[in-house]
C-alpha positions in Angstrom: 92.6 139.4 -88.9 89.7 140.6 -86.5 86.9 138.0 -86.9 86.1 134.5 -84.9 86.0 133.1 -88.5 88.8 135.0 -89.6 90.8 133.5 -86.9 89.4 130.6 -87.0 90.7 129.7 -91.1 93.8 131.0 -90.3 94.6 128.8 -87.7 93.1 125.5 -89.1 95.5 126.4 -92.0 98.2 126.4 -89.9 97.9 122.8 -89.6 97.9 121.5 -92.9 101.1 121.4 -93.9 105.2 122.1 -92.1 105.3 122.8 -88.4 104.4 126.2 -86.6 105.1 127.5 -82.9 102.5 128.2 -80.3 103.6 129.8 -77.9 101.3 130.3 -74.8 101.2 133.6 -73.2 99.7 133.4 -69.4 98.3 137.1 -69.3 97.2 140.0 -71.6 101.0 141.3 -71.4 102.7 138.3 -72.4 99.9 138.0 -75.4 100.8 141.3 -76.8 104.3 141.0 -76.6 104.5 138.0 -78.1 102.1 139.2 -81.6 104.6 141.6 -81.7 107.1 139.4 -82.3 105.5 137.8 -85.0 104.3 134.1 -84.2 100.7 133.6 -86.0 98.9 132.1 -83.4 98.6 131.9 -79.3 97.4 129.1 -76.5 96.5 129.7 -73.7 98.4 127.8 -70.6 95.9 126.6 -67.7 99.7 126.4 -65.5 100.4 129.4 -66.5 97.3 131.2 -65.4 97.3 129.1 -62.3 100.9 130.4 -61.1 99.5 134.2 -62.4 97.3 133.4 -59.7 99.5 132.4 -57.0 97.9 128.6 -57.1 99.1 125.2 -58.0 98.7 123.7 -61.1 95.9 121.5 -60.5 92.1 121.0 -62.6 90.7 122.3 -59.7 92.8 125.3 -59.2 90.7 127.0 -61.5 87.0 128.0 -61.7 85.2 127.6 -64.9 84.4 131.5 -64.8 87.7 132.1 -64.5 88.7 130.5 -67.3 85.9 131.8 -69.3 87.0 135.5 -68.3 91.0 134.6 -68.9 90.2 133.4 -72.6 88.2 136.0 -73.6 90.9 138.9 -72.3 93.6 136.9 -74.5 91.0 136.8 -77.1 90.7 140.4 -77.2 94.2 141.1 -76.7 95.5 141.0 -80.1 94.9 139.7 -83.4 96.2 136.2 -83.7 94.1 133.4 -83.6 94.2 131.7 -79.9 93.6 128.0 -78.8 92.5 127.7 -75.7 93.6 125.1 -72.9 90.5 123.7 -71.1 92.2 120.7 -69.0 89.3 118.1 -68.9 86.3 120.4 -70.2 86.3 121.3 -66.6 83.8 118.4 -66.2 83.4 114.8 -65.7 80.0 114.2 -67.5 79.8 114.3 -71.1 76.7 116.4 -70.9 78.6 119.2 -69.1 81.4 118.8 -71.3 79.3 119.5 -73.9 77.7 122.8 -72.4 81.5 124.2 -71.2 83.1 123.9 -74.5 79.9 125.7 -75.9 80.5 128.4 -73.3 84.6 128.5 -74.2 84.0 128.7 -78.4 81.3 131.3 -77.4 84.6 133.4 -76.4 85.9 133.5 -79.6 89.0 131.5 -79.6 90.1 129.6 -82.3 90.7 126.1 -80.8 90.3 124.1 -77.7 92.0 121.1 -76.1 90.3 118.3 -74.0 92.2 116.3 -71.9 91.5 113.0 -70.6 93.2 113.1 -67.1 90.5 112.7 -64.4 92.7 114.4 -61.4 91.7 111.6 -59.4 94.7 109.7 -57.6 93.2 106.3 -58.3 92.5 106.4 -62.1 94.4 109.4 -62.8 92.8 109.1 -66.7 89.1 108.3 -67.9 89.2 104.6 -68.9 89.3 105.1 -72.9 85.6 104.6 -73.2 84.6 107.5 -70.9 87.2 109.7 -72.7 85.9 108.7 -76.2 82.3 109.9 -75.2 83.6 113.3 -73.6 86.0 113.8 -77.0 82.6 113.0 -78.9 80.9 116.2 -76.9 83.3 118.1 -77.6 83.5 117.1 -81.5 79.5 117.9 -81.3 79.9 121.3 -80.2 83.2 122.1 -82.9 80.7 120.5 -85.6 77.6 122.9 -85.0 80.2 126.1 -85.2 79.9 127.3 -88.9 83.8 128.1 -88.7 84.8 125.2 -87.4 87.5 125.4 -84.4 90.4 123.3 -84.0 90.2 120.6 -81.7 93.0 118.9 -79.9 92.9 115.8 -77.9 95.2 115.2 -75.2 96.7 112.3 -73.6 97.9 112.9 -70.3 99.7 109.5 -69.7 103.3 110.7 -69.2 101.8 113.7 -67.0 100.1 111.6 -64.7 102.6 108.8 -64.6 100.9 105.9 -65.9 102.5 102.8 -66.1 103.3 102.3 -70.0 102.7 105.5 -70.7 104.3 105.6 -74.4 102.1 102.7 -75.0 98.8 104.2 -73.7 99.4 107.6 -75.5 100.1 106.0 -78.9 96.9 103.8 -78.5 94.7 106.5 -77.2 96.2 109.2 -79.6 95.5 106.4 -82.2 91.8 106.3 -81.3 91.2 110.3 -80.7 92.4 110.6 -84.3 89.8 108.1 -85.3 87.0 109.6 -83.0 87.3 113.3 -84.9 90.4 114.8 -83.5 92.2 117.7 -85.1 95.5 117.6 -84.1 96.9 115.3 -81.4 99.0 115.4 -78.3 100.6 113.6 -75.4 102.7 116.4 -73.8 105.8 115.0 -72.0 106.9 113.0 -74.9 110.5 113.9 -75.8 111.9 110.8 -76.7 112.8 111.3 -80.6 112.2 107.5 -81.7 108.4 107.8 -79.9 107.4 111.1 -81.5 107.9 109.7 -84.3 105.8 106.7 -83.4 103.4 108.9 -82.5 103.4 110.9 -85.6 102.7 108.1 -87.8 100.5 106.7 -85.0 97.6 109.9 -85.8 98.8 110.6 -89.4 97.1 112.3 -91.5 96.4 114.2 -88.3 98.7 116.6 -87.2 100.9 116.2 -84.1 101.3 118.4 -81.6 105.1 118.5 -79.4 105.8 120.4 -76.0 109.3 122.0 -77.0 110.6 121.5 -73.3 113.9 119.3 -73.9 116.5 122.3 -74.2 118.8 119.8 -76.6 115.9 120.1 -79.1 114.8 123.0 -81.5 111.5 123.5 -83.3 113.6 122.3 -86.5 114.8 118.8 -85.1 110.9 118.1 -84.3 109.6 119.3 -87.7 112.5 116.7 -89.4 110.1 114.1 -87.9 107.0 115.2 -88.8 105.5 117.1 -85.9 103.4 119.7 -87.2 103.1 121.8 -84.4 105.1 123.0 -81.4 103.6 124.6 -78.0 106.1 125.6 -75.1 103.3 125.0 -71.9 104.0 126.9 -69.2 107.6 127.3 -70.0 107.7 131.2 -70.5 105.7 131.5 -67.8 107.8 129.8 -65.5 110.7 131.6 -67.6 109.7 134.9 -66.5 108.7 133.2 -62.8 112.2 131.7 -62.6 113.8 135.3 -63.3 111.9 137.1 -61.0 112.6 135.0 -58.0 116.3 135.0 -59.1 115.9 139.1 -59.1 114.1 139.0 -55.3 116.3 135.9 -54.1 119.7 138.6 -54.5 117.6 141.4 -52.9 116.5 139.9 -50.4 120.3 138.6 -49.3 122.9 140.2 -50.6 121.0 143.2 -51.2 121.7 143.6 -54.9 120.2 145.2 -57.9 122.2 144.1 -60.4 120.4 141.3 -62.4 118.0 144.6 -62.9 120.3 145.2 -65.5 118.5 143.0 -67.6 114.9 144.0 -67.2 113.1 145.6 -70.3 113.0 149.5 -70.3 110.2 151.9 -69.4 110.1 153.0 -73.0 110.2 149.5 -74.7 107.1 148.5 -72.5 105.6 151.9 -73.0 105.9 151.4 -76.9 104.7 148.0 -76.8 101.4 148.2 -74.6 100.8 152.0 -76.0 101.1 150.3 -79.7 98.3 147.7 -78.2 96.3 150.0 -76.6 95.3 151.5 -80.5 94.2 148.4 -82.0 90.9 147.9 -82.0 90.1 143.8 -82.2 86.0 142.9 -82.1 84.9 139.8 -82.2 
């Protein structure tokens, strides 16, 4: 599976029917090693990329370039179809939400998310009209592709801490659905009872879930209907948490020992020489 349109079908069938995981690797390494272990599709994480980075998570930790240049290395890491996380278009105006997610299907990914936080501390979201025009850009740009991308909406209303939140998501995921939506998702909504709102909320559109309640399993959100199931920046911060764990005893004690568990010269060696081979144009 080589091709943008290739990619592109594959992915868009992934939604029609059970529930999948995307997992969302925050560099080229983490992409390979996770196609290796057999999940059908990536996303990117804007957190994760941010932390890679040594910055905050934050819309305007990021450049627009660097974004650009971060999809298209996942892109052309492997063979799965990726979706990519573009936080709010990285633009306020509809106009240059329009232009950016031409720029970001140009890359080659498979699917896109728009978000409707504003990162201002005031009105930390658009007011639902602005975001309905900026989801409308976006659905322009996904319409004039001939292999037609997945689009995601996002509601960022437990994220940014809006009063009501579970009652803003499921009337704003209610009305992405109807604007031309995908698939669907309010990340920070764990509460069984209000996925399940939410699912019936956007149905026939599928639901997306952030798997980041540890008492949950991708099986206890497919029983109610979410179709698909992205884990954020939670390897990243996995892999974050481990490290400083690894440089914490070091640093004090002196020790080596949680070294024990690293990966091996000759897995890594395998796994990156195995990547090296394949040969993935867009």
């Amino acid at each position: 599976m080589n091709s943008v349109a290739e990619k592109r079908a594959a992915f868009r069938a992934l939604h029609e029917s059970g529930c999948f995981v995307l997992p969302n690797p925050w560099n080229v390494g983490s992409a390979v090693l996770l196609a290796q272990l057999g999940f059908r599709a990536l996303a990117s994480t804007s957190a994760g990329l941010s932390f890679d980075l040594g910055r905050p998570d934050a819309i305007e930790s990021l450049t627009l370039d660097e974004v650009l240049a971060h999809l298209r290395a996942l892109v052309d890491a492997t063979p799965l179809p990726l979706s990519a996380d573009f936080q709010n278009g990285y633009a306020s105006d509809s106009t240059e939400v329009e232009r950016n997610v031409a720029a970001c299907l140009a890359t080659g990914v498979a699917g896109f998310s728009i978000e409707d936080a504003s990162g201002a501390d005031a009105a930390p979201l658009y007011p639902l009209d602005v975001a309905l025009e900026r989801l409308d850009a976006a659905c322009r740009v996904r319409d004039r592709e001939a292999t037609r991308p997945v689009l995601t909406a996002r509601c960022e209303a437990f994220l940014v801490g809006v009063p009501d939140a579970a009652d803003v998501a499921l009337t704003r995921l209610a009305a992405y659905a109807r604007a031309g939506a995908d698939c669907l998702f309010a990340p920070g909504s764990s509460d069984p009872g209000l996925v399940a709102e939410l699912v019936a909320a956007v149905a026939p559109k599928p639901l997306n879930v952030i798997a980041f309640d540890p008492r949950r399993s991708v099986a206890d959100w497919a029983a109610l209907g979410v179709r698909r199931v992205s884990i954020g920046s939670g390897l990243a911060r996995a892999a974050w948490g481990e490290f400083r764990r690894v440089s914490e005893e070091l640093a004090g004690a002196g020790s080596v020992e949680r070294l024990a568990n690293a990966a091996t010269f000759t897995e890594l060696n395998a796994a990156f020489g195995a990547a090296r081979l394949r040969c993935n144009p867009r």
